[in-house]
N, C-alpha and C positions, 0 to 999 in steps of 0.2 A: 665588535664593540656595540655596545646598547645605546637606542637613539637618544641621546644626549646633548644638551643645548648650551650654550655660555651661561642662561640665565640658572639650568640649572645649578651648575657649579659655585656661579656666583652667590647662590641662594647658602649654599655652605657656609658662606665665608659669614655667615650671621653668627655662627656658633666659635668658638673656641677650638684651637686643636683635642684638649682633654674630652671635652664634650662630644667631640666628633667619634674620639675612641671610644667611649659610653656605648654611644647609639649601635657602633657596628659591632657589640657585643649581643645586640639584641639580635642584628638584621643578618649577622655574620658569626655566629658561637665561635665558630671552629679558629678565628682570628682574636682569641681574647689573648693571648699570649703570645701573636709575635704581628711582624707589621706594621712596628714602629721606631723611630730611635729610642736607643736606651743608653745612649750618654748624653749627659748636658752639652748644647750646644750655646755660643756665646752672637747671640744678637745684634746684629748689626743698630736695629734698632728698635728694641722690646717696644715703644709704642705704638708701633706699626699695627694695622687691622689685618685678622685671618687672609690666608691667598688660598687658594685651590686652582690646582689646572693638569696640563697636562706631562710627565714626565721625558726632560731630554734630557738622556744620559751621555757620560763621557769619565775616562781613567785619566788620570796625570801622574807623573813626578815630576821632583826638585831637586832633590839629592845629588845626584848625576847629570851629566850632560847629555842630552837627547844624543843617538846614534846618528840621526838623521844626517842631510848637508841641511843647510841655512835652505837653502831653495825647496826639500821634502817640507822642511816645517812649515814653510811660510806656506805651501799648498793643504797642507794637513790643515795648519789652522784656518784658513780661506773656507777648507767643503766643512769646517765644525763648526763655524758661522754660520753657513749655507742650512746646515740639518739645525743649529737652534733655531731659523727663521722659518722654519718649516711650516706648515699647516697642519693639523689645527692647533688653535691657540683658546685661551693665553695657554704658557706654557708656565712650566718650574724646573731649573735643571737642576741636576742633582749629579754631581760631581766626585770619585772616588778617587783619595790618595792613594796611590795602592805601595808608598814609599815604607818600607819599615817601621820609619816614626816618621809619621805622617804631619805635614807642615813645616816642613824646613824652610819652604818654599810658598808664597802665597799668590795663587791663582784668581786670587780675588782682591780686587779692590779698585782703584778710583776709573779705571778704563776699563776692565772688564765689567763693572757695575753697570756702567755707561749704557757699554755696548750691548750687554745682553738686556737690559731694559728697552732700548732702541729696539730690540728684534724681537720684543714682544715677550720678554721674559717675564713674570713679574716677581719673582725673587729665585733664591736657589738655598739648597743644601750640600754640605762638605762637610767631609769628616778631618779635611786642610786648614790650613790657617787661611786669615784673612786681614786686610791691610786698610792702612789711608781710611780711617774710623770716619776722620772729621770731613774727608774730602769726596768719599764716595756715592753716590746716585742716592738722592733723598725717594722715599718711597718704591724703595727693593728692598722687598724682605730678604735677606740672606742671613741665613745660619751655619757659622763653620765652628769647628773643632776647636780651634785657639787663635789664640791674636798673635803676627808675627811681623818683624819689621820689613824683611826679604823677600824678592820672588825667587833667589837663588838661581835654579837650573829649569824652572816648572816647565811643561811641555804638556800638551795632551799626547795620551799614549793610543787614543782609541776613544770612539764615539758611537754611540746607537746600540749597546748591548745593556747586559746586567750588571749595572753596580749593587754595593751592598756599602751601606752609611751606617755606621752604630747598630746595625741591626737588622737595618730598614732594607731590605731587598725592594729595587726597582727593577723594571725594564722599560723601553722605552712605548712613549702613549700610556703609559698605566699612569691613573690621577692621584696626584699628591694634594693632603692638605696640610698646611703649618703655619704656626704662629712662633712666637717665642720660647713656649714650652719646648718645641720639637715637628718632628716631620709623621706622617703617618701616611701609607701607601691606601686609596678604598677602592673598592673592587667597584670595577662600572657598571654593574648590574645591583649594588646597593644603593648609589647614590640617590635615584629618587624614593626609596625607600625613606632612608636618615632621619628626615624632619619630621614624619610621626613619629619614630622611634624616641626622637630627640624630646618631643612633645611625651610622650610617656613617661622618661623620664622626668622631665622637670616636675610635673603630677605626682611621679611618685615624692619627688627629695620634696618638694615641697609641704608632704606634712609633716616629716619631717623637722623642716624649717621653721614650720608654723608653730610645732609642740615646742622646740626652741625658747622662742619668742614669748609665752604665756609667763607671766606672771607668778605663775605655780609650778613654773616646767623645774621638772625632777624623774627620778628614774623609772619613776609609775608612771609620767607622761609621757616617756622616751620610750619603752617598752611597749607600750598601746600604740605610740606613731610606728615603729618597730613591725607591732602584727599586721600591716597594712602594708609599708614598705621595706621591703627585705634586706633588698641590697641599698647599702649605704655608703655613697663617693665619699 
């Protein structure tokens, strides 16, 4: 991993998840078509500000009843507590149903919100449902899959490997950023790259924006902002 700081990370969270994706199109070509979700996910709560940090991962279902006895589970979920509290921080976990239809069961809501905030979470992704809208930990970003009244059967099945969310392949320690748009996975050798790239961009859309805005803008002013800035968000 590349020498990376909190404040780095922090420094992301200036930007938008869209915007994030922008940049590491610049910093990162080869990632312009995957590396992020690509289903809507449903916000805990959309006016929340960007998070970035780092990924702890974990499998669940709900569906069924865990194989375990009561006494494996309650040791299973004890050490998945243990590796969310882990260092380094902050963290984001990112959680995979891996149920068929995913959310029967919801692994998220007014105590695990809690708790995983307590451990230095500061939000998460699921491709699961999620619960207890009004009752859950204010300022955790969580984005899940659907909203569900149940926790059912839920179980974690496994922790610290590779999940995949909508898309989004994590492993564990790889740095997520997300907002309410969605989650995006950025490689740690771009992160202090981003913010020029981020700055390039806005340079560019901004004339863009500015031929917009004239008084006269038409397809000869769009055209001419056009041969300047190519790609257009």
């Amino acid at each position: 991993m590349t020498d990376l700081t909190t404040a780095d990370l922090e420094r992301l969270t200036t930007w938008d998840t869209p915007t994030i994706c922008n940049a590491l199109e610049i910093v990162v070509p080869e990632r312009r078509g995957h590396g992020f979700t690509t289903e809507q996910l449903v916000p805990l709560d959309p006016d929340l500000a960007p998070i970035c940090g780092y990924a702890r991962t974990a499998t669940i279902r709900a569906a069924h009843p865990s194989d375990e006895t009561k006494e494996e589970s309650l040791k299973k979920r004890v050490a998945y507590y243990e590796y969310v509290a882990q260092a380094p921080g902050p963290t984001i976990t990112v959680i995979q149903d891996l149920d068929p239809v995913p959310g029967v069961g919801a692994f998220w809501g007014e105590v695990n919100t809690n708790v995983h905030k307590g451990l230095g979470s500061l939000g998460a992704v699921t491709n699961g449902s999620i619960r207890d809208i009004k009752d859950s930990a204010r300022d955790f970003n969580l984005l899940g899959g659907k909203i569900g009244p149940s926790h059912a059967y839920v179980h974690v099945v496994d922790f610290g490997g590779t999940v995949n969310v909508f898309g989004m392949a994590v492993s564990h320690g790889d740095i997520i950023h997300a907002d309410h748009h969605g989650a995006v996975m950025v490689p740690a050798e771009a992160v202090k790259k981003l913010p020029d790239a981020v700055a390039a961009i806005a340079n560019r859309e901004a004339r863009i924006l500015d031929a917009t805005r004239a008084p006269d803008f038409g397809i000869e002013k769009l055209k001419a902002a056009m041969g300047v800035s190519r790609d257009i968000h």
